[in-house]
N, C-alpha and C positions, 0 to 999 in steps of 0.2 A: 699288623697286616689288616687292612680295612676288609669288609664284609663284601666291597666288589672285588679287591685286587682276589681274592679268595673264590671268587663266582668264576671269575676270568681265568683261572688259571685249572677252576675243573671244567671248563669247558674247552679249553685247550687241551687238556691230558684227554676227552672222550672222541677225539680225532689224531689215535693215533696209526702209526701204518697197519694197513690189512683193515679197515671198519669201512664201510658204506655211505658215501652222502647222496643222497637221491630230491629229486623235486614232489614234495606233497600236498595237497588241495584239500583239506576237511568242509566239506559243504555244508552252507548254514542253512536255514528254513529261510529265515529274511537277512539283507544284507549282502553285503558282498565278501566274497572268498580271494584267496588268492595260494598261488602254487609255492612255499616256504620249504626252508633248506632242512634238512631230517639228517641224523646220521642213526646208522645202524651196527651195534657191536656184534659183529660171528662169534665174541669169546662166549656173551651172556646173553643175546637177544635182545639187549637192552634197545629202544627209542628215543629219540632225544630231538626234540624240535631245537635250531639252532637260529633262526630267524622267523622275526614276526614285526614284518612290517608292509606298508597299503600298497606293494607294489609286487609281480607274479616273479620269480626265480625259475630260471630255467638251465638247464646243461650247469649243474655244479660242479667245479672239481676243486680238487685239492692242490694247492701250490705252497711249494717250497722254497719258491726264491727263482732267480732268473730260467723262468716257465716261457720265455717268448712273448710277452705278454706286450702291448705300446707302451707301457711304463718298468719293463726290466723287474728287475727283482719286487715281484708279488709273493706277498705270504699270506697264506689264508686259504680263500678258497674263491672262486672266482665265478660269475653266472653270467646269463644274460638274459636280458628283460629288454621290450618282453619277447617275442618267440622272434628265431634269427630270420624267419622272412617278414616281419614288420619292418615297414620303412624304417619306425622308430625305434629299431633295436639297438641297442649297445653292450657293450661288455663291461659289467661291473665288479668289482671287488668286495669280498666280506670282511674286515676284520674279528678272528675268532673272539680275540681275546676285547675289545674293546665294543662288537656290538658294531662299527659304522660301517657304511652301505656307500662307495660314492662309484662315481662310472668311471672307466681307463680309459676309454676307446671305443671303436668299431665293434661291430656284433662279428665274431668268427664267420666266413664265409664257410656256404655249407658244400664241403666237399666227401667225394668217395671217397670212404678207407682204403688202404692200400690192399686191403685183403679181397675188397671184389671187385678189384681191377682184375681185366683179362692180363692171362697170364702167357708167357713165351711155352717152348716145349711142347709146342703142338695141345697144349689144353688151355683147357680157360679161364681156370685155378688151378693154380701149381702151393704147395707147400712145402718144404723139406726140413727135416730135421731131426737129429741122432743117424744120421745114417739113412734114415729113409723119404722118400719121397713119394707126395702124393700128388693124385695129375685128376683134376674133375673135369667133365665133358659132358651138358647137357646133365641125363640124370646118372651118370655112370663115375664113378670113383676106383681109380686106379691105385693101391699101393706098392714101391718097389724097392729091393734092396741091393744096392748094387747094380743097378740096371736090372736087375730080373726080378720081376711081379710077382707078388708073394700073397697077394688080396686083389679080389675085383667083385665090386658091390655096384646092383641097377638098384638105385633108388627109387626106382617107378613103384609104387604097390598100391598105387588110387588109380580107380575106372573111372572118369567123367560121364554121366547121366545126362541125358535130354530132361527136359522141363515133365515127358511123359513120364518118366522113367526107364526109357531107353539106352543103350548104353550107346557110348560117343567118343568109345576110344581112350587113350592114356589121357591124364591131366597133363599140362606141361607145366612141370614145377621143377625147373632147374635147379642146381647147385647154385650157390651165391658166392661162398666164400669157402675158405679153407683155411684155419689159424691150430698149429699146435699147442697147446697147454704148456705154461712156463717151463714146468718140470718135464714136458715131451712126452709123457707118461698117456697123454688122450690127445686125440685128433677131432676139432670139435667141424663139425660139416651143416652149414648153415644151408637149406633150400628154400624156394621159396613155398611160402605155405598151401598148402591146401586150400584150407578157408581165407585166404586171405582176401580183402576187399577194398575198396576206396574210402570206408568209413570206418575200417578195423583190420589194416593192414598187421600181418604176421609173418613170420618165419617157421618152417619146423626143422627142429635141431635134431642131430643125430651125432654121437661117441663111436669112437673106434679105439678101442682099447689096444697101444702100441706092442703088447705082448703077448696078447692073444690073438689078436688081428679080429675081433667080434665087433660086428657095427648092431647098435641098438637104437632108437628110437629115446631121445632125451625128451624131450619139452618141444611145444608151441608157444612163441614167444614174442611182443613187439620189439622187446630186446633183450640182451644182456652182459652179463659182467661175470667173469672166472674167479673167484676165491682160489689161489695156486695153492696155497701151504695145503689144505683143505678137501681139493679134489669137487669142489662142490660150486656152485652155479646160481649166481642171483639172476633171476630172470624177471621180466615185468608181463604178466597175461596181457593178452589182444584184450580194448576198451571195447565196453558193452553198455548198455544204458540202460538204469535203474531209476526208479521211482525215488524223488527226496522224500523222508519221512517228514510227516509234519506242516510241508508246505499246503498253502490257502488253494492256491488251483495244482493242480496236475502238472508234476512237474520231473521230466526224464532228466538226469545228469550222468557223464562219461565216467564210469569208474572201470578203475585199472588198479591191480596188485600186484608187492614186490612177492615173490616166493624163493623157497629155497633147494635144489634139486641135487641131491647125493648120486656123483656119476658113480660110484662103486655097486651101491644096495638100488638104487632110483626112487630111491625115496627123496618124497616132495612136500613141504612144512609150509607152511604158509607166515610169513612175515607183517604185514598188514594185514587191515580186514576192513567191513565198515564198509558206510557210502564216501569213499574218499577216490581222488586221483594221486596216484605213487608210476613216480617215471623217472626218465636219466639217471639210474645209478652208477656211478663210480667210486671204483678202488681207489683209497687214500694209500700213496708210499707206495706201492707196488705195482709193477708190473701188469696189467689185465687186456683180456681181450674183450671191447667194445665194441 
């Protein structure tokens, strides 16, 4: 067995189901960067650059074989370069095991998930599942079993301020979505964020725990990804702009980090770190909510 066929086959076993691939940017002082495919292991913490080549990766996922893709059975892991509203975008494929990069097709059209589409049932997010259903309305969260309401949660709890520091009334930060956790075990309740802005849009995430019926306050997030086995929540922080070290003039660059957020304890670990950009993660194998 040659020293590649051997390279190739652990980099195939470090994409196996349940690990992380996400888009990554390490910035240099001089030269040019580009956004490279990462995976990340829940067992060990491990990082593993998976692509390094002169062109940006974006929205990675994992494919197993007839994914939908314009070429049918894709195996590997599939992006698109460069970002889906470039004229010039396309959808590419990775070979794990071999290392090549070539395009399928069309950049995926960018559409709403199904989950914040308005919903029937007189609300505008509806979820259900094990037996209960949940009905969001503006900032108010309804849960019910059997037709009779057994939880109701206003998620209002921000004043909006005048520029003076006057006050201005509730913020309106809607509910977005509403997705139950694989296992039904959590109710994760996306709204839209607080902070959120045109140059560092957010969400803020909120748990309802199916057994207690306790809504708590998870994470602000540009996005993220469910670990089900786990209980636990890869998220990526709102981008913020930092100083490059080292560069000749003054120089701000977007950084954003993966972390990691324990629904049970709320304990929150940090996965990256560094002047780097980390974004679109997804679950290899399993199931997740995006």
């Amino acid at each position: 067995m040659t020293v590649r066929t051997i390279l190739a086959l652990l980099l195939v076993s470090l994409l196996l189901p349940g690990q992380v691939v996400f888009s990554h940017r390490s910035y240099k002082e001089r030269g040019s960067s580009y956004q490279e495919i990462w995976n990340w292991n829940p067992a060990d913490g491990a990082l593993q650059p998976l692509t390094n080549s002169a062109r940006d990766h974006y929205r990675p996922l994992c494919r197993d074989g007839n994914a939908g893709t314009p070429e049918g059975d894709v195996r590997g892991i599939t992006f698109v370069s460069p970002r889906e509203f470039e004229p010039e975008a396309k959808l590419w494929s990775f070979d794990r095991a071999s290392g090549e990069e070539r395009v399928i097709g069309p950049a995926p059209q960018v559409s709403d998930d199904e989950a914040g589409k308005p919903a029937a049932n007189g609300c505008d997010h509806f979820a259900s599942a094990g037996g209960m259903d949940a009905c969001a309305k503006e900032e108010d969260l309804t849960l019910r079993r059997a037709g009779k309401a057994v939880a109701h949660f206003h998620i209002q709890l921000n004043i909006c301020l005048t520029a003076d520091g006057k006050t201005n009334g509730p913020c309106a930060t809607p509910i977005e979505s509403l997705v139950w956790s694989p296992d039904k075990k959590w109710l994760i309740v996306e709204e839209l964020g607080l902070e959120t802005n045109s140059s560092a849009p957010q969400s803020d995430y909120y748990l309802v725990n199916a057994a207690t019926l306790r809504l708590c306050k998870a994470v602000s997030a540009f996005e993220m990804v469910w670990l089900p086995e786990r209980d636990q929540m890869v998220y990526v922080t709102p981008r913020e702009l930092a100083p490059l070290p080292g560069a000749k003039r003054g120089r701000n660059v977007w950084v954003q980090q993966l972390m990691l957020n324990d629904a049970a304890t709320g304990k929150t670990t940090a996965i990256t770190s560094g002047v780097s950009s980390n974004r679109d993660p997804s679950l290899c194998g399993s199931e997740s909510y995006r």
